[in-house]
N, CA and C atoms as a LAMMPS dump frame, in Angstrom:
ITEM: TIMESTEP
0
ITEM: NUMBER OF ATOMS
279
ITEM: BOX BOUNDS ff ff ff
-5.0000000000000000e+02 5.0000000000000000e+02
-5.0000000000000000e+02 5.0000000000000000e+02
-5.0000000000000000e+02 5.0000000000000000e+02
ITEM: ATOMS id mol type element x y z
1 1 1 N 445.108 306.577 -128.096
2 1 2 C 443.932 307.427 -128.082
3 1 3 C 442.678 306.599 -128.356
4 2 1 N 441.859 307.021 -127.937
5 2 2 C 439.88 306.217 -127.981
6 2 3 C 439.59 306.575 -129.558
7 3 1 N 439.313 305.64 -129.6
8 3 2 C 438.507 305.738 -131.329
9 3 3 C 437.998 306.875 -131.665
10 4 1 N 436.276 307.24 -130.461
11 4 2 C 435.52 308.204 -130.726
12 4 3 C 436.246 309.738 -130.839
13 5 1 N 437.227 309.742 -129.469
14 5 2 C 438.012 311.158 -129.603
15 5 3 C 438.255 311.109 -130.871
16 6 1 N 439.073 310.732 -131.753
17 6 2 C 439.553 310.568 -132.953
18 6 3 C 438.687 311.129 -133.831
19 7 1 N 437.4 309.952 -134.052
20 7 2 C 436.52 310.302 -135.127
21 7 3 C 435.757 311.857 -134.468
22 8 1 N 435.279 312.263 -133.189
23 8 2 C 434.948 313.653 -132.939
24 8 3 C 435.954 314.682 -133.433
25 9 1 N 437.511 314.358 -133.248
26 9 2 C 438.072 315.572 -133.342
27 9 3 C 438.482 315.269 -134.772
28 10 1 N 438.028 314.589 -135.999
29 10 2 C 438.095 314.843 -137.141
30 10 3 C 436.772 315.357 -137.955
31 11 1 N 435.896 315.003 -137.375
32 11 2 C 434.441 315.821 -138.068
33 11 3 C 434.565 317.159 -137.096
34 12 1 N 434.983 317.14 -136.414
35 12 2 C 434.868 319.415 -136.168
36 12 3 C 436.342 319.852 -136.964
37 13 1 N 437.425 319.081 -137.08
38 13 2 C 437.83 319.588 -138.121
39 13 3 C 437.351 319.673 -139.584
40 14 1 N 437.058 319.241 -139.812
41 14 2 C 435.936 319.085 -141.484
42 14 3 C 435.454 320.211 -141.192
43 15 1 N 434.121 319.948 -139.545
44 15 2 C 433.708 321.027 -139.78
45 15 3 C 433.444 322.816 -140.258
46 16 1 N 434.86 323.055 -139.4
47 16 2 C 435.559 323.839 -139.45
48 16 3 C 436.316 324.459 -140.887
49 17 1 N 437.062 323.373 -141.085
50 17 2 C 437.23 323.676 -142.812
51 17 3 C 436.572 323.849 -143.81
52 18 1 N 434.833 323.367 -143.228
53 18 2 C 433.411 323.524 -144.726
54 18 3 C 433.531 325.23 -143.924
55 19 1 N 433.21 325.658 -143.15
56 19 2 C 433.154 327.151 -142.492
57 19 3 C 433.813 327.795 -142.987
58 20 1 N 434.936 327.867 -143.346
59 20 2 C 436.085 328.729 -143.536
60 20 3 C 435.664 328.72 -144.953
61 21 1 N 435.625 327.504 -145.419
62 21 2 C 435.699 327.606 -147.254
63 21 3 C 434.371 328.298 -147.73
64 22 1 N 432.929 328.393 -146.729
65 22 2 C 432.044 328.963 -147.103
66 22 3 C 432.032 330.814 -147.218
67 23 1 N 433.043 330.934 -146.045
68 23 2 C 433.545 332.501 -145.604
69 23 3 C 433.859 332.754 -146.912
70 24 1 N 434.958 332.194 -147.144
71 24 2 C 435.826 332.559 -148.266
72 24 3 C 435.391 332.936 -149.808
73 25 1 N 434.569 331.959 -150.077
74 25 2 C 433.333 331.979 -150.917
75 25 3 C 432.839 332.967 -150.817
76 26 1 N 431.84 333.318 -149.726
77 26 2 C 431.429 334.767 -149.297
78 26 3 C 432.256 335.964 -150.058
79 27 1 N 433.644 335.619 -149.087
80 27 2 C 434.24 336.809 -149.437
81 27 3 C 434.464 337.223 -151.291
82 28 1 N 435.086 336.468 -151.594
83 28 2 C 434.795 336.23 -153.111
84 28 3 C 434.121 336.33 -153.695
85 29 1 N 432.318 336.265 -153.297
86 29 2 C 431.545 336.566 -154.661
87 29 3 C 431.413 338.229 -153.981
88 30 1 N 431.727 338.812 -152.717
89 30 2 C 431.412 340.114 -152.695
90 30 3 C 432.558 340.831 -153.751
91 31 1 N 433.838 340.501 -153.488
92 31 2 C 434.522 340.717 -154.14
93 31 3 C 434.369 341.193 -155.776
94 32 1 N 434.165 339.659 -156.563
95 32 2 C 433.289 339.886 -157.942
96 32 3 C 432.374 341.375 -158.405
97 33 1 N 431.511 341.199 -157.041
98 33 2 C 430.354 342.124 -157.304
99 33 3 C 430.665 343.576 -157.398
100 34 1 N 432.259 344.064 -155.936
101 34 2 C 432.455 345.171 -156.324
102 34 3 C 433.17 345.505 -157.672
103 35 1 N 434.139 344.557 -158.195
104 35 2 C 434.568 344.526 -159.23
105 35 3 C 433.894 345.269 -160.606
106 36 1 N 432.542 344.184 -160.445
107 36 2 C 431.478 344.66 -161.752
108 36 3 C 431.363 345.976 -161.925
109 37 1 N 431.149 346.294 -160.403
110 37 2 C 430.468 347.828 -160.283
111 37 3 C 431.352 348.616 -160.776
112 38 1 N 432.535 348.433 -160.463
113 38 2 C 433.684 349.141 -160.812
114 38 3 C 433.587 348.963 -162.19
115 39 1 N 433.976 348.612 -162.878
116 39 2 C 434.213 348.65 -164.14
117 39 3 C 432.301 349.386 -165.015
118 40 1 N 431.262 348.735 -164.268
119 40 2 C 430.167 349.623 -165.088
120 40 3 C 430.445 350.882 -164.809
121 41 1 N 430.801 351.492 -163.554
122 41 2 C 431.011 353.001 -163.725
123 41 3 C 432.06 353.72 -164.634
124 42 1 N 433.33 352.758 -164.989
125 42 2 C 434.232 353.438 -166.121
126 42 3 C 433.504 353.295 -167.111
127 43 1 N 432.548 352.14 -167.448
128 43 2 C 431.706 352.249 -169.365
129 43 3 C 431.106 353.067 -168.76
130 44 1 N 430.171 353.562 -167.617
131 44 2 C 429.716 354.427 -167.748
132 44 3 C 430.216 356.42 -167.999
133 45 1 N 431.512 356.025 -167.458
134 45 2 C 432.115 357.28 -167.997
135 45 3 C 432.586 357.572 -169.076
136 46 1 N 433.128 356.624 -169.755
137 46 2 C 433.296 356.877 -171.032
138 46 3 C 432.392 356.885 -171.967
139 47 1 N 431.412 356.534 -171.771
140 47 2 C 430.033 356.357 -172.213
141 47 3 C 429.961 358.501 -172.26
142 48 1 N 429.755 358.498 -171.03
143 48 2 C 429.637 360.146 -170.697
144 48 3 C 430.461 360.591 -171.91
145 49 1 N 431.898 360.539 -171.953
146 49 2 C 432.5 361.208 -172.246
147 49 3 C 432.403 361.215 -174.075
148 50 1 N 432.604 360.187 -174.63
149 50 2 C 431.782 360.459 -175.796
150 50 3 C 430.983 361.359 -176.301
151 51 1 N 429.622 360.95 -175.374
152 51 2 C 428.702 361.833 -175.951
153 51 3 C 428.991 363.244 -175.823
154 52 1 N 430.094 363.638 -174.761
155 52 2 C 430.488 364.549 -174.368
156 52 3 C 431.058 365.425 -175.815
157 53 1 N 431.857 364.31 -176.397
158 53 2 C 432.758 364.761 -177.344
159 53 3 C 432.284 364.93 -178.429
160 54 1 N 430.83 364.277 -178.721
161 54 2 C 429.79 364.12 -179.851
162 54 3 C 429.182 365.61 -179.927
163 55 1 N 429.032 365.946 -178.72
164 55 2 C 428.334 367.35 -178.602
165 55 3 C 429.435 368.608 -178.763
166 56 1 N 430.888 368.006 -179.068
167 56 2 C 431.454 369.532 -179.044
168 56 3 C 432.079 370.095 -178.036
169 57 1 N 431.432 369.472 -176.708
170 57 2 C 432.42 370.083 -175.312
171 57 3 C 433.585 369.099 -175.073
172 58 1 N 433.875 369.736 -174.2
173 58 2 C 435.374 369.576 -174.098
174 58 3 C 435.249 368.194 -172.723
175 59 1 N 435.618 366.735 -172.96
176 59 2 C 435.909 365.74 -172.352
177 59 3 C 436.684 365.725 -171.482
178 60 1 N 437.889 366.384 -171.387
179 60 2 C 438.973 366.658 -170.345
180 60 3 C 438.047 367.212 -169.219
181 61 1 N 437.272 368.406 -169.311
182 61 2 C 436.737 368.952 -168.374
183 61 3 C 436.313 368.216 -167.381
184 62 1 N 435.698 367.598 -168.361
185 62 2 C 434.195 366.896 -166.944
186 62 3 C 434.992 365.295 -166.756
187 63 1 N 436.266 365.079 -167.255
188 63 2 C 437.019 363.799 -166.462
189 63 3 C 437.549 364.805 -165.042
190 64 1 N 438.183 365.665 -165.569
191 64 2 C 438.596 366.129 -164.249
192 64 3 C 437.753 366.956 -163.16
193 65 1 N 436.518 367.244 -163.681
194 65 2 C 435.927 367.471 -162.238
195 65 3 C 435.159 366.283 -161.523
196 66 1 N 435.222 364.741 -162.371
197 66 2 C 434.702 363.699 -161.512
198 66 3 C 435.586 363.814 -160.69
199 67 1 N 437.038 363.421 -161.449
200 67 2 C 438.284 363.282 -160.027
201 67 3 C 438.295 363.988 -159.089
202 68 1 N 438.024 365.471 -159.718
203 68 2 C 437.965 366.094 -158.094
204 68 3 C 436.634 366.016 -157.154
205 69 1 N 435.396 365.209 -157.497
206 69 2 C 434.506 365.217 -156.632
207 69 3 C 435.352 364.131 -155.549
208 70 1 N 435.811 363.335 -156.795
209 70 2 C 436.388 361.601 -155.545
210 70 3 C 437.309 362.094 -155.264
211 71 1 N 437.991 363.455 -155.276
212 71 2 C 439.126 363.739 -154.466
213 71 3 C 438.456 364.428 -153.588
214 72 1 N 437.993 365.345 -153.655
215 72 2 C 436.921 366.315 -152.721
216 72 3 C 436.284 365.213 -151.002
217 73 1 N 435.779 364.022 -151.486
218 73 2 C 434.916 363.624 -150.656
219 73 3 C 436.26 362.443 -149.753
220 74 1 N 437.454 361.841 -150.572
221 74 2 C 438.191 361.737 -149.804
222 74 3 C 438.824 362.853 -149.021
223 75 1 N 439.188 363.495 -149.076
224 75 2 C 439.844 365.299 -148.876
225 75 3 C 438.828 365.746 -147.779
226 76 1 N 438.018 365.66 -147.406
227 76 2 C 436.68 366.132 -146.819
228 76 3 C 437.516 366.133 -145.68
229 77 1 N 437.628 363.935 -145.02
230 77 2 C 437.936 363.425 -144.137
231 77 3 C 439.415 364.443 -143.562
232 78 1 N 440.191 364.589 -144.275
233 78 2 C 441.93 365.026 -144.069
234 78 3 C 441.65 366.65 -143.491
235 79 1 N 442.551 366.823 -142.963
236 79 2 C 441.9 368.155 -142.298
237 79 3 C 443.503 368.721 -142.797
238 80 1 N 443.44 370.119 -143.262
239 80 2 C 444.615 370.732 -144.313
240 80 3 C 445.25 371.679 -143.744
241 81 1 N 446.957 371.278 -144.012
242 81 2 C 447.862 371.953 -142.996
243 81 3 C 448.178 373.253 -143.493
244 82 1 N 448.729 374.219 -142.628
245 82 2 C 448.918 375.429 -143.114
246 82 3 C 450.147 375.305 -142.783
247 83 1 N 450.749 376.284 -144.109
248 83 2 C 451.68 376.529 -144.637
249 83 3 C 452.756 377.673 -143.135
250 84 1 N 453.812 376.974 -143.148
251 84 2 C 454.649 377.984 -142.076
252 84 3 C 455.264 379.458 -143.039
253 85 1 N 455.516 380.38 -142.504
254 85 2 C 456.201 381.625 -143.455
255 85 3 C 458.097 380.54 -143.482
256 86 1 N 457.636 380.728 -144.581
257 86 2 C 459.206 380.494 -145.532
258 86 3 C 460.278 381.321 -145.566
259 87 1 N 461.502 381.514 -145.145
260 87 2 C 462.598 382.367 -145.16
261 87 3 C 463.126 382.538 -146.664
262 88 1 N 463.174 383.446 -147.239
263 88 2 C 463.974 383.429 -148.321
264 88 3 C 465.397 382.498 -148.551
265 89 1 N 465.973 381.696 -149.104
266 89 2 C 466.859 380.942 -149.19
267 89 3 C 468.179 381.476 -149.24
268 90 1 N 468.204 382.933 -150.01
269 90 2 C 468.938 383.584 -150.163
270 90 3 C 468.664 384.821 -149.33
271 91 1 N 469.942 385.974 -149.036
272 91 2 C 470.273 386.808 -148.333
273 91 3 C 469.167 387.581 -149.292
274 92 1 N 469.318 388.888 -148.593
275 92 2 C 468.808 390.074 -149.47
276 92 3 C 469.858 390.95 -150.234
277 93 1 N 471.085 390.626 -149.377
278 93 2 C 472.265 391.314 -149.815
279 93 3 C 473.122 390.68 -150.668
């Protein structure tokens, strides 16, 4: 093989490998970032819920109607099956 082929087809590999490792990077600090978020919204709920509990109302409540908003707005998308009529399992007789 020619020298230059050589040294060309090893700097676009480099190249190629600084690319990928910069992606990756990328991908990773987005990663981090959703992470953070995630976790400030649980201090922020428990944060809620405290004061919740400081005041006397009831904490269970308002955990479970967050869940059902984030169930609600996944649930939105799903479109909900109806139920077929069920035969009794047993006779009547």
């Amino acid at each position: 093989l020619e020298p230059d082929v050589v040294v060309r087809r090893q700097e676009a590999l480099a190249a190629a490998r600084l690319r990928m490792q910069e992606e990756l990077n990328a991908q990773a600090e987005r990663y981090k970032e959703k992470q953070r978020q995630l976790e400030e919204e649980k201090r922020r709920q428990k944060i809620a819920m405290w004061e919740s509990m400081q005041e006397g109302k009831s904490y269970k409540g308002n955990l479970k109607l967050n869940q059902q908003e984030v169930e609600s707005g996944a649930s939105a998308s799903a479109v909900p099956k109806s139920k077929p009529n069920k035969k009794p399992l047993r006779g009547g007789g």
